[in-house]
N, C-alpha and C positions, 0 to 999 in steps of 0.2 A: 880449432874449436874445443873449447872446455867444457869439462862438464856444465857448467853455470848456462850453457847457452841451450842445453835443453829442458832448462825451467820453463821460457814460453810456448814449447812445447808441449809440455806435459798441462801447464795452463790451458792454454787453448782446447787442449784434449777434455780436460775439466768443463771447460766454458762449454763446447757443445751437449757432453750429457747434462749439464745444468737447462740447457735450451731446450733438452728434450722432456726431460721433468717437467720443465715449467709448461710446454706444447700440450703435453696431455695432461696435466690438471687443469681441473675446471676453470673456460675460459672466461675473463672477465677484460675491460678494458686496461686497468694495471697491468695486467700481465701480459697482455699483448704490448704495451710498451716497452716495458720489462728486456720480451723475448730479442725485441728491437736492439738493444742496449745490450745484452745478453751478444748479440749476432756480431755487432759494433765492437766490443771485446775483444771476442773468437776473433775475429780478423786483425788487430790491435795484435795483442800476441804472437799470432802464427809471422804478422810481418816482419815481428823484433826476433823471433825464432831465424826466418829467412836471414835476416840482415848479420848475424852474429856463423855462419858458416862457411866463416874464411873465401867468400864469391870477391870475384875481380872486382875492381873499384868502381867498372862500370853499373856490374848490377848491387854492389854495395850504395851507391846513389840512387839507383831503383828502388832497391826497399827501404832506404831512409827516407826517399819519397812520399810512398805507399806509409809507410809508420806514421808519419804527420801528419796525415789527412786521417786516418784509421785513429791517432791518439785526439784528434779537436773532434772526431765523429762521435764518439765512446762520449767524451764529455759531454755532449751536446746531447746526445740521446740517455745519458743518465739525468741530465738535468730535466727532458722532457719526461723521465719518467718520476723523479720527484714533485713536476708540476702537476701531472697526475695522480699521486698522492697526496696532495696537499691539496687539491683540488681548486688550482690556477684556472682565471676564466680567461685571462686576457693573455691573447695571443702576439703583442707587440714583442717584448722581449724575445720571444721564439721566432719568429718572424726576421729579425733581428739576427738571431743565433745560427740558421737555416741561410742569410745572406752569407755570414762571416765564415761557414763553411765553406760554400761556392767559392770566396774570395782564398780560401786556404787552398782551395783544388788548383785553382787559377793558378796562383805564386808558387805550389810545389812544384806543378806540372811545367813550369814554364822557367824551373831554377831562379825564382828569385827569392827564393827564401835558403837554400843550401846551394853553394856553389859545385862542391868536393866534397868526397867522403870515402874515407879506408879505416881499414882494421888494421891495428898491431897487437898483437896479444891480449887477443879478445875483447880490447877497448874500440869502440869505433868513433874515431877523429873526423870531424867535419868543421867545411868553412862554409860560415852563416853573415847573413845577410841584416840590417837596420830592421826589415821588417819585419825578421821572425821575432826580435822582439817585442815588435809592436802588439802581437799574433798573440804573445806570450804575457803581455798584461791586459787583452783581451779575454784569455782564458782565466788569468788571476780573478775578474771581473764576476765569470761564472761559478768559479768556485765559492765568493763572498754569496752570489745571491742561491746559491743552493743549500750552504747552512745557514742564510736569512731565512727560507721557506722551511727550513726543519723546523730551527728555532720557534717560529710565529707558530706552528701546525703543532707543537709540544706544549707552548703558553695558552693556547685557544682551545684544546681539547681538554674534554671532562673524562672522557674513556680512557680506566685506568691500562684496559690491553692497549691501545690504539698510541698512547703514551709511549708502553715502553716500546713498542716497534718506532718509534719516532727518534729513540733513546737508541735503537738499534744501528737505525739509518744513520745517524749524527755520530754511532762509534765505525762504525764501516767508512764512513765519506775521511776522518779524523784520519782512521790508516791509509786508506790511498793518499791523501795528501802528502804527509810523513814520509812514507815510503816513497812516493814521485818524487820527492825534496833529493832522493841521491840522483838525480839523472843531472843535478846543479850541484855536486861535489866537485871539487880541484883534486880530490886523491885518487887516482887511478883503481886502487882496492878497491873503493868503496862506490864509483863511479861504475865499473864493471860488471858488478853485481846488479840482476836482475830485478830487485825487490820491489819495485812498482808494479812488477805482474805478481808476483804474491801479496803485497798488498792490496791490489784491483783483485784477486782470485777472493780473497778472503772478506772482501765488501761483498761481491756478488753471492758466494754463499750465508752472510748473514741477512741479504736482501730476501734471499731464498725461504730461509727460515722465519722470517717477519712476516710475511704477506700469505705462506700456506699454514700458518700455525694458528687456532683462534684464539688460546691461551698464551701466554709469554711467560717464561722465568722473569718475578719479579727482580730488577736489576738490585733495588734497595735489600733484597733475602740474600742472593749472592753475593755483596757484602757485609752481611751480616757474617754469614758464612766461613767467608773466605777468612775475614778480621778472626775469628774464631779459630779455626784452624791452625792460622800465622801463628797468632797468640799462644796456642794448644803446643805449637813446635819447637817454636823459643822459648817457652817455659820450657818443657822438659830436657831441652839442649842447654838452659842455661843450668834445671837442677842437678841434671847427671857430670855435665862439667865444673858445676862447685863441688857436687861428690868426691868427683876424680881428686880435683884437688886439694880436697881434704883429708883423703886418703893419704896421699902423697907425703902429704902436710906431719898427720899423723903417724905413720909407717914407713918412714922413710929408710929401712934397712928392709923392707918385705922384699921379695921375690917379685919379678913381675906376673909370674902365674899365676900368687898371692891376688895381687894388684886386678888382673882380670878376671879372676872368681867373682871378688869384689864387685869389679864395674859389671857382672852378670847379674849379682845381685838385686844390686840399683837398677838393672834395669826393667827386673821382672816386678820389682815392686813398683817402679815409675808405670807399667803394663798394668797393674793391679789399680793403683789411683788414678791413670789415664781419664775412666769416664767419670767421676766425680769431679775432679781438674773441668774436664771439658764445659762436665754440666755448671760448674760454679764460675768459668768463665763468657758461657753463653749469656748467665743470667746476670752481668755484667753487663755487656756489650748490647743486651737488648734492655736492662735497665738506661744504656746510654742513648741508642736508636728513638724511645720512646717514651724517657724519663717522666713525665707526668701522667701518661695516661697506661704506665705500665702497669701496674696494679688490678687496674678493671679489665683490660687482656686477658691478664693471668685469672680474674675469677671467673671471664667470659670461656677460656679455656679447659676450666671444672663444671660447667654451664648443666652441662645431664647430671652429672653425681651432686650438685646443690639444689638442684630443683626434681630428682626425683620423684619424691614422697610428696610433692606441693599437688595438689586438685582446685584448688580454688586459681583462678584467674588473675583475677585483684592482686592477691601474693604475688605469684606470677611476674606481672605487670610490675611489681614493684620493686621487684629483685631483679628484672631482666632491664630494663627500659633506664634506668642512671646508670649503669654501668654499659649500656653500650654506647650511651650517649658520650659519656665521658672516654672511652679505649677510641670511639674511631671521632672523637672532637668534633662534633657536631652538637648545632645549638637546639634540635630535639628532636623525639626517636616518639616512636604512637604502636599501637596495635591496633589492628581491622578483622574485626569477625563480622561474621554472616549471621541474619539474622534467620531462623531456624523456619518462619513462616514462608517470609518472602523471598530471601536469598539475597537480599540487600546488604552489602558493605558497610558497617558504620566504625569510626572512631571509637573506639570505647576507652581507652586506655592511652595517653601521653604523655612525656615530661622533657620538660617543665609543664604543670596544667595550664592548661588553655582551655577552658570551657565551652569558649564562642565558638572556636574551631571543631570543640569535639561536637558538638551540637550540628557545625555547617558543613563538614566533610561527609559526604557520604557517596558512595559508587554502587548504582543500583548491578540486578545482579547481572542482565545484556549489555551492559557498558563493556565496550570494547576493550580498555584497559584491564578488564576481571579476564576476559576471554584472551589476549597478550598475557597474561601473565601463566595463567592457567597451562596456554598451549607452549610457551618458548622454557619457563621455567628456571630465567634467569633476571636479575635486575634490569629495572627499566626508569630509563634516567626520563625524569619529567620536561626537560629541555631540550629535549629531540621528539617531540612527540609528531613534530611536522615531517620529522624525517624517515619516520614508518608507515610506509603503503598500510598495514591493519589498521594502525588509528586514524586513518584517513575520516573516516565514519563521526568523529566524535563533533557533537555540536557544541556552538561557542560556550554557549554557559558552562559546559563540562569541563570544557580548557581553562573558562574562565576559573572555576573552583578550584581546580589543579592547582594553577597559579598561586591566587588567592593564600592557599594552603601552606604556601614555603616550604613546600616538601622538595627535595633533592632525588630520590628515588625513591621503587617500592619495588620490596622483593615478596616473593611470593613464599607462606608457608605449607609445605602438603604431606598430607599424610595417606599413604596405601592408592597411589597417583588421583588425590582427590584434594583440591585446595581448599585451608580449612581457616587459614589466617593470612593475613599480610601484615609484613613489616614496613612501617614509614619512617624513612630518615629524612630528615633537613636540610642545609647546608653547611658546608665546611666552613667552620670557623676561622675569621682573617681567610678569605678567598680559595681556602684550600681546594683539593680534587680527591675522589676515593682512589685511593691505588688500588693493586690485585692482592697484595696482604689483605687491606681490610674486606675486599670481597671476600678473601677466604674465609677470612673470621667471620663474617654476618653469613657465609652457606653453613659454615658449620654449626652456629645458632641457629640457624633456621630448620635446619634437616635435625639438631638436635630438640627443638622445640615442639617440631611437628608430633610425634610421639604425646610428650610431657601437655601438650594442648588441648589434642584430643580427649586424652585421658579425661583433664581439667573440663572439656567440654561434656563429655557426658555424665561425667560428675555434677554438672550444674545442671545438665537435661532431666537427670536422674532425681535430684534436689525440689526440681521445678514439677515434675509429673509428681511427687511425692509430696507436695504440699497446693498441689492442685486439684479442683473438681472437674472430673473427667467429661462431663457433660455439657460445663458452661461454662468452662475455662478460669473460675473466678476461684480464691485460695479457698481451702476447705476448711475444715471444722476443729481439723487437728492444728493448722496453722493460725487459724482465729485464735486461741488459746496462747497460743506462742503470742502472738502480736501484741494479745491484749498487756500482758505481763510484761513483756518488754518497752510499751508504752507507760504502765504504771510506774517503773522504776523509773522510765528518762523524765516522767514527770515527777516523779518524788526527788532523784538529785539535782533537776535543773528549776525547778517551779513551772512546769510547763502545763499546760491543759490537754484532753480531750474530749470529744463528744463519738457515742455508739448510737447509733442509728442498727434496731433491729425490725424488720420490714417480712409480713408474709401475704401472700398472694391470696385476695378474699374468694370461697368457694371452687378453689381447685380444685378438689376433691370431685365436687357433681362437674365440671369443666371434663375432667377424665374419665369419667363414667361417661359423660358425652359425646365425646369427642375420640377418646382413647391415649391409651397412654403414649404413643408414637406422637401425636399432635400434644400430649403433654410435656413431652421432653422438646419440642420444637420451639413451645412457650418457653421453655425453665434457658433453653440456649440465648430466646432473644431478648429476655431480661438483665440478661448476662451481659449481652453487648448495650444495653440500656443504661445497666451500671456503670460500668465502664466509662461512658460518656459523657454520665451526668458527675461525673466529680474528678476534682482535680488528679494529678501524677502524685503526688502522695500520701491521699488516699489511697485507699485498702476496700477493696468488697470483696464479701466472703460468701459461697455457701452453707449455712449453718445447718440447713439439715434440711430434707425433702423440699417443698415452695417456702420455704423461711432462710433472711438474708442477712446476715451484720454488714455495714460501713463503718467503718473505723476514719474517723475527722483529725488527725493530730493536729494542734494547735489551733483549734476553735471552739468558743463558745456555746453556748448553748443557743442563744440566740442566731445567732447565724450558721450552724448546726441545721434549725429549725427551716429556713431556708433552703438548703439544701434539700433538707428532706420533702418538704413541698416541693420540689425542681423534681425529685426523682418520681415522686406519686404522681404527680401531671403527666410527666413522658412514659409512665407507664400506662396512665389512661389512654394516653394519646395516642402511646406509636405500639401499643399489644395488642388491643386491640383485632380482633378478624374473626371470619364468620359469624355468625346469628350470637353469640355470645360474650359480651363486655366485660375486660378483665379492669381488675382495679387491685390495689395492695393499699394495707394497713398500714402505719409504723408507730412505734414508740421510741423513745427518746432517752438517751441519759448523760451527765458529765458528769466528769470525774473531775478535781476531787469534791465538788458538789453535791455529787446525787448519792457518796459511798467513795471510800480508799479501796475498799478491797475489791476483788478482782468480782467477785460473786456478787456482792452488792450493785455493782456498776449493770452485771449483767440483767438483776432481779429487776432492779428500777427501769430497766428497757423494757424488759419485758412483762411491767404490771403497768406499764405505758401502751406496748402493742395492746395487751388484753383491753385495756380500757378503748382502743379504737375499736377493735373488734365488736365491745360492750354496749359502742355508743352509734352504730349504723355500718360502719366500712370505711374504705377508703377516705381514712382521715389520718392527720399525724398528732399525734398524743405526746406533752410533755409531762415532766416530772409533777411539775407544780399543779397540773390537772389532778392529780391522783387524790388532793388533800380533800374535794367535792365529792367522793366517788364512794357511794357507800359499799362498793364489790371488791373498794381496794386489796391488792393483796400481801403487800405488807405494811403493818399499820405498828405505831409506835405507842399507843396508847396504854401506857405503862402502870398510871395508875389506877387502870382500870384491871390491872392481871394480880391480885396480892400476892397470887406463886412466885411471878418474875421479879415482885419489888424485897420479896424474904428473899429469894437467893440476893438479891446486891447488899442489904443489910446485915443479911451471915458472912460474906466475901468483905466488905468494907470493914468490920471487928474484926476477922481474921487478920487484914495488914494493920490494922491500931495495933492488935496485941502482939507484934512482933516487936513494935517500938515504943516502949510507954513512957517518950519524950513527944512522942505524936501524937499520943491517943486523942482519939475526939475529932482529928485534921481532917479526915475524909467527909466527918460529916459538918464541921465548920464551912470547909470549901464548897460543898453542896448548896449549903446555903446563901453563900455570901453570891455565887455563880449566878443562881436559880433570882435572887433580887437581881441583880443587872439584866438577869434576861426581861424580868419583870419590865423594869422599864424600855427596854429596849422595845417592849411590844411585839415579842417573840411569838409565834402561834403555842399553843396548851401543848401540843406532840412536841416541837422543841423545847419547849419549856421544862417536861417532863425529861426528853432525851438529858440535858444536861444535870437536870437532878442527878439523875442515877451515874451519868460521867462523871460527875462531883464525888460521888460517892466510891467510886470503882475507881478513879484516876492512878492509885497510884499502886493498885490489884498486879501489879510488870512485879513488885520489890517482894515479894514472896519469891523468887528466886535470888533475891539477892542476900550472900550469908549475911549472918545476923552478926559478925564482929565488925562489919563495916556499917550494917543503919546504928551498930549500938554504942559507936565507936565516940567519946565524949570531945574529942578536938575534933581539927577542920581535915576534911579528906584527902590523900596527896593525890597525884592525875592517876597515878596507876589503881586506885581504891575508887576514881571517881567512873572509870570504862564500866563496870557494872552497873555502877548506880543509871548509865546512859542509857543500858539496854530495858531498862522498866516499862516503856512506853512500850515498846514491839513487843517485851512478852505478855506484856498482859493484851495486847490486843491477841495474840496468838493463843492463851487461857477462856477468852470471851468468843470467838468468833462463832463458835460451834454454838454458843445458845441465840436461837433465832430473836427472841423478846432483847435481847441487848445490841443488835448488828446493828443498829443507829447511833449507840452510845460511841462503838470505835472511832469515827474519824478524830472526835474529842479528844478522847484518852490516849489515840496516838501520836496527835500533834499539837498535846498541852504544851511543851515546853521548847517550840517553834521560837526563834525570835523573830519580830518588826521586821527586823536589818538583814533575815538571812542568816544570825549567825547561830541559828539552834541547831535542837537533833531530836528525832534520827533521820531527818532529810534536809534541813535545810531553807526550807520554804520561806516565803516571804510575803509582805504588804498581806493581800487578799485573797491569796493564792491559800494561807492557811486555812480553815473552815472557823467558820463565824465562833461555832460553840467552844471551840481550842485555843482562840484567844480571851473569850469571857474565862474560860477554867483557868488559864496561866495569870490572868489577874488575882482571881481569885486563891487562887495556888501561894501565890506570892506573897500577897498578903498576909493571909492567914500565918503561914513562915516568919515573916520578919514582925509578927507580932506576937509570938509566940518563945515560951522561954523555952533556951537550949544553952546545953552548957558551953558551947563551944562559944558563943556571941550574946551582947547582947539585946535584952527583948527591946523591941521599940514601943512607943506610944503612939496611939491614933492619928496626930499631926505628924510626927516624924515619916509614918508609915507615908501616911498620904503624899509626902515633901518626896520620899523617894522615888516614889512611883511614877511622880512626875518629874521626878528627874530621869527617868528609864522610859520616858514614853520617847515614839519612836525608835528608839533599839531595841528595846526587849519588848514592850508594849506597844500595841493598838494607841495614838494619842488620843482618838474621839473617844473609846473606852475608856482610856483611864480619865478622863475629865467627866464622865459621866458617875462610873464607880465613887469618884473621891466626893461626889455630891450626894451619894447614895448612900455613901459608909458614913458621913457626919453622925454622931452619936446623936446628937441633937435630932435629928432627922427622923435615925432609925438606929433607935436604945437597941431592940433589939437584935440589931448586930455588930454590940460596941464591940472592941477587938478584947482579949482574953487578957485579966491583969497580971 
C-alpha cells in the first residue's frame, strides 16, 4: 500500500464532517438530499480505501464489489440531488435510475459484472464482464442529463445569486467527470492515482458552499480579477527581464554584483509602479468586460461626490436615471417617492419619459410590495411574485399593473431604517439577467442616494411649507408675486396669455364676530379645498391675504377666465354654506396683456373689478370692461381731463425732440397721425386719449440712449442698434411710477412689436400685441419714412403708403394698414399731409 491509497481515506474522513455541517444547518429538503449523496460518497470512498490495502484477492473482489454499487449509488443520489435543485417534478427517470441500481446490486452481487480482481503495485487488475459496460453507458446516460438540468436551471433563471450556484454546480460536476476519466486510462501511473476521489471531494465541498452561502463570488469579478493579476505578473516579469537584459546588453564587462545591485534596483522601482501598472491595467480589462456601458459605471461609481450638493429631485433624476439605465443596460430606470399626505408610491421621475406610465404606476402605501420591500430590504424581481408567500395577498389589478409596467425589479431606497424611495428597473436588453456585479452597483446607488434623497426631500418639504398658507394649504402671498412675474415673462417671450381671478369672501368680518374666529378659520380651510377643485392642475390658487384669494388662469382668456370664475362663486354659495349664516364671495377679473403688461397694473385692474362687485351688491364676478360704466372706478384714464398729467407728457416729449433735431416734431406728429386711426377705429374717448399721450411719450426709452448714436448721420451697425432696442423697456421703466400715464405703457412698450413675431423686446405677435401698439408702430413708421434724414431718403405720401403695404402682415397689423393709408390720403386729410 502507497501512500496514494490513503487519499480515499482521508476523503471519506472529509465526506463525513462535510455530512455533519450539512446535518446541523438549517434543514431544508435540498439538504436532506444533499446529506443522502454526501452518505453515498463516504461509503464510495472508504470502499476504494478498503480495496487498495494489499487484502487477498478474495476480499479484493469483495470491495471491488461493494465500489460498484457504492460508485452507480453516489451518481444516482447526486443526480436526485440536482433534480431537487432544479426542481424536477417528474419522477420517471428516477424511478428509472432507483431500478438500474437494484439491477447493479443484482450483477455485482452475483459476479456478473467482475469475474477477478487483484492488486499489483497498488494498481487493481480486474476481469470484466459485456455488461459492465452496458452499466457504464447507462451512467454516461446520467451524467449528460445532469448537466442538461444544470444547463436549462442557468438559462431559465433570473437570480443573479441562484445563477452563479448553478455556475458552481456545472464547475464541480465538470471536475468529477475529468478526474473519473483516469479510472479509463491504459497508463498504470496515471490509472493508479486516486483522483476521482479528489475530484468527487472537491464537487461536494463546492456544493457545500453554493446552497449555505446566500451571497456568491460573482464568477465574471474573479475573472476580471484573476485576468488582472496574470496580466500584473507577466508585465512586470517581462519588464524586469528586458531590464536584465539590457543591462547585460549594456555592461557587458560589469561584475555580477554590479549586475544584481542593478536587478534590485529595478525591482524596487517595478514595487514603486506596481499599483499604478495595476490600476491602469484593471481599467483596461474592465474597459474590455463592459466596453460600452463602462463610462456610466465609472460616474455611477463617483455617484455621492457628484450628487452631493444637488437638493432638488428633478436634478437628481436626471443625473442618476440615464446613467444607470445605460451601466446596467436596461431599457428604463424611474423613481418612486411617497407622497407626504397619503404615503402613496408614485412614479415621479423615468427614463426614457413615459408619461402614460408615470401617471398609471402607482403602489398605494398597504400594498404588500411597499411592506416586501420595506421588511427584506433587498431587490424584488417582479416575475416571482407568485413565488412569495407575502405577496400572496396582492389582488389581480395590482399584479395586473406590475406587469403592465415593464418593470424588471424594484429596490428599495432607505434612509435612518425608513423607506423613502424606490428604484425601478426594466428589463435587460436583448434578454439579458441582472448579475450580482450589477446588484452591487444599484445597492451602492441606492444606500448612496438614500442620504442625498432625503436631504433633496426635505429641501422640497421646506420649499413647499415656505411658499404655502399654513391654514388652507393654498400657495401664499409671497409666492403669488413669484408666479405672477414668472407668468408675465413666459408670456412676454412666447405670446402667451393669462387671466387673474382676485376673489374675497362677502362679510366675513360680522361672520367672525358671529360665529368666532375658530369657525372662521374652518371656513378659510374649506374654501381652500373648494379652490382646489374648481380649477384645473395648472392653475394656481393663492391666499392673498386674510378672506382674499388670487387664481392665476395660464393660458386663458378672459372670456373663459370668466367662467371659471362663475364655477368658483356658485360652489362657494353652494358647498360653504352652514349654519344660520350664507357665505357668498365677490370676484374681479383681469388679463394680461389686455388689462395692463406690468405686474401692478394686471393686479390693480382685478382688483377695481373686485371693488366694483363689492360696489354693485355681492356675490357677483366683475370684468375689466365693467369698469368703463362705473363712476367709483378706481383707475381712470381720463387724461384730458388732468392738464397736470398732459404738461408733464408735453415737457417729456420736447425733452427727446431736443436730443435729435433730425426728429424734432416726431413725437408729436406720431400722436397725431395714432390718435386719427383710433379715430376711426371707433376707439372709446379714455383709449383714445391713452394713445395720444403714447404718441407723444413713445420714444421717452432714448433719453438713455448716448446722443453719438441718435445723432449719428449714416445708418447704424448691430452693435450701435442694441441700445437703440432697449428704448421701449426704459421708458416704460421712467413712466411707470406716475399713476396718470400707467395706461400709456403697454403702447409704448410694444410699439415696435412686429405682425410676424419678429420685433422687440419680447417678440409678440398677431393680436397677442395690444391694439394701441400696433396703431403707434404704424404711425411710428410712417412719420419716419417720410421724414428727411440724412442717412436715407425721404419718401413721398404714395410711396410711404406703397410701403406700408408692402410691410403689412410682417411688420404691420394688414386691416390697420389698409385703413391708415385711407386715412392718410391728403386729399382726405390735408391736415396730416406727410412733412415735405
Amino acid at each position: 500500500m502507497t501512500i496514494w491509497a490513503l487519499v480515499p481515506l482521508v476523503t471519506s474522513i472529509a465526506y463525513i464532517v462535510l455530512l455533519a455541517v450539512v446535518l446541523l444547518s438549517k434543514r431544508q429538503p435540498i439538504t436532506r438530499v444533499f446529506s443522502v449523496f454526501l452518505g453515498a460518497a463516504t461509503f464510495w470512498s472508504f470502499t476504494s480505501f478498503m480495496l487498495h490495502i494489499d487484502a487477498p484477492p478474495e476480499q479484493t473482489l469483495f470491495w471491488h464489489t461493494l465500489l460498484n454499487i457504492a460508485l452507480f449509488a453516489a451518481m444516482l443520489m447526486y443526480y436526485q440531488f440536482i433534480r431537487a435543485y432544479t426542481n424536477r417534478r417528474g419522477k420517471l427517470f428516477l424511478i428509472i435510475g432507483y431500478l438500474a441500481l437494484a439491477l447493479d446490486i443484482f450483477f455485482n452481487l452475483t459476479g456478473r459484472l467482475v469475474t477477478s480482481a487483484y492488486i499489483e503495485d497498488n494498481v487493481v487488475y480486474h476481469t470484466i464482464t459485456p455488461i459492465f459496460y452496458a452499466v457504464f453507458i447507462f451512467a454516461l446516460l446520467f451524467i449528460g442529463v445532469i448537466i442538461y438540468h444544470l444547463v436549462q436551471k442557468y438559462r431559465q433563471s433570473t437570480d443573479p445569486a441562484e445563477r452563479n450556484r448553478t455556475l458552481y454546480l456545472v464547475l464541480g460536476w465538470v471536475i468529477v467527470v475529468l478526474s473519473s476519466y483516469t479510472n479509463l486510462s491504459s497508463n498504470p501511473k496515471i490509472y493508479g492515482l486516486p483522483l476521482d476521489h479528489v475530484g468527487n471531494f472537491i464537487n461536494a465541498g463546492i456544493i457545500v458552499y453554493a446552497i449555505t452561502q446566500y451571497r456568491l463570488i460573482d464568477i465574471k469579478l474573479i475573472a476580471r480579477k484573476t485576468l488582472t493579476y496574470v496580466l500584473l505578473f507577466f508585465s512586470m516579469i517581462a519588464i524586469y527581464a528586458g531590464a536584465l537584459f539590457i543591462a547585460t546588453r549594456i555592461f557587458p564587462a560589469e561584475e555580477i554584483s554590479t549586475i544584481i545591485l542593478m536587478a534590485t534596483l529595478i525591482v524596487l522601482i517595478l514595487a514603486m509602479t506596481a499599483r499604478p501598472l495595476r490600476a491602469f491595467i484593471e481599467k483596461r480589462i474592465d474597459q474590455l468586460f463592459y466596453q460600452e456601458t463602462y463610462e456610466s459605471r465609472l460616474a455611477l461609481m463617483g455617484f455621492s461626490r457628484k450628487m452631493g450638493n444637488i437638493l432638488n429631485l428633478e436634478e437628481l433624476a436626471k443625473s442618476l436615471l440615464p446613467d444607470l439605465a445605460k451601466s446596467l443596460n436596461v431599457n428604463k430606470t424611474a423613481l418612486l417617492f411617497p407622497d407626504v399626505a397619503s404615503g402613496e408610491f408614485s412614479l415621479q421621475y423615468i427614463h426614457p419619459a413615459d408619461e402614460h406610465l408615470k401617471t398609471q404606476f402607482k403602489l398605494a402605501s398597504d400594498n404588500p410590495v411597499i411592506a416586501w420591500l420595506d421588511k427584506n430590504n433587498a431587490q424584488l424581481y417582479l416575475n416571482k411574485l407568485d413565488s412569495l408567500p407575502e405577496l400572496k395577498g396582492l389582488w389581480q389589478i395590482e399584479k395586473e399593473q406590475l406587469q403592465k409596467s415593464e418593470m424588471g425589479l424594484l429596490y428599495p431606497i432607505k434612509s435612518r431604517e425608513k423607506l423613502i424611495g424606490i428604484i425601478g428597473l426594466g428589463n435587460k436588453k436583448r434578454g439579458g439577467i441582472y448579475s450580482t456585479e450589477d446588484l452591487d452597483l444599484l445597492i451602492s446607488v441606492a444606500n448612496q442616494a438614500g442620504i442625498i434623497i432625503e436631504n433633496a426631500q426635505l429641501y422640497t418639504q421646506a420649499t413647499i411649507r415656505a411658499n404655502t398658507d399654513e391654514l388652507t394649504r393654498l400657495y401664499n402671498h409671497r409666492h403669488f408675486h413669484e408666479r405672477i412675474e414668472q407668468e408675465i415673462a413666459r408670456g412676454s417671450r412666447f405670446g402667451n396669455t393669462f387671466s387673474l381671478i382676485l376673489l374675497d369672501l362677502d362679510l366675513f368680518k360680522v361672520y367672525n364676530d358671529v360665529y368666532g374666529h375658530l369657525a372662521g378659520d374652518q371656513l378659510l380651510r374649506r374654501l381652500g379645498k373648494i379652490l382646489e377643485n374648481s380649477i384645473r392642475s395648472i392653475d394656481m390658487a393663492f391666499r392673498y391675504g386674510g378672506e382674499e384669494f388670487a387664481i392665476m388662469l395660464p393660458g386663458t382668456k378672459i372670456e373663459d377666465a370668466y367662467h371659471v370664475a362663475e364655477r368658483i362663486r356658485k360652489n362657494i354659495e353652494s358647498k360653504s354654506s352652514f349654519r344660520d349664516m350664507p357665505i357668498t364671495a365677490s370676484l374681479g377679473m383681469a388679463n394680461w396683456p389686455n388689462d395692463g403688461v406690468m405686474k401692478e397694473e394686471i393686479i390693480a385692474k382685478a382688483d377695481a373689478a373686485l371693488y366694483r362687485s363689492k360696489e354693485t351688491g355681492r356675490n357677483r364676478t366683475s370684468l375689466p370692461a365693467d369698469l368703463n360704466n362705473n363712476p367709483t372706478q378706481v383707475i381712470s384714464s381720463e387724461l384730458e381731463a388732468r392738464p397736470k398729467a398732459m404738461s408733464i407728457i408735453y415737457a417729456l416729449a420736447a425733452t427727446v425732440d431736443a436730443k435729435d433735431h433730425y426728429t424734432y416734431g416726431h413725437s408729436r406728429k406720431v400722436s397725431e397721425y395714432a390718435v386719427a386711426l383710433a379715430e376711426i377705429l371707433k376707439l372709446s374717448e379714455e383709449k383714445v386719449e391713452n394713445i395720444r399721450a403714447a404718441g407723444l411719450l413713445h420714444d421717452i426709452g432714448k433719453i438713455g440712449v448716448p446722443d453719438h448714436i441718435l445723432t449719428k448721420p449714416s445708418a447704424l451697425d448691430d452693435e450701435e442698434w442694441e441700445p437703440i432696442k432697449t428704448h421701449p423697456e426704459l421708458g416704460v421703466e421712467i413712466l411707470k411710477r406716475i399713476m396718470d400715464l400707467v395706461n400709456c405703457l403697454p403702447a409704448i412698450l410694444h410699439h415696435h412689436e412686429h405682425f410676424d413675431g419678429s420685433g422687440y423686446p419680447f417678440g409678440l405677435k398677431g393680436e397677442n400685441i395690444p391694439l394701441e401698439a400696433r396703431i403707434l408702430s404704424i404711425a411710428d413708421a410712417y412719420d419716419a419714412v417720410t421724414s428727411p434724414r440724412p442717412y436715407r431718403t425721404q419718401l413721398h405720401t404714395e410711396q410711404a403708403i406703397a410701403e406700408l403695404k408692402r410691410c403689412a402682415g410682417s411688420q404691420f397689423d394688414p386691416e390697420l394698414v389698409d385703413i391708415f393709408c385711407h386715412v392718410i390720403k391728403p386729399e382726405d386729410h390735408p391736415q396730416l399731409k406727410a412733412s415735405p
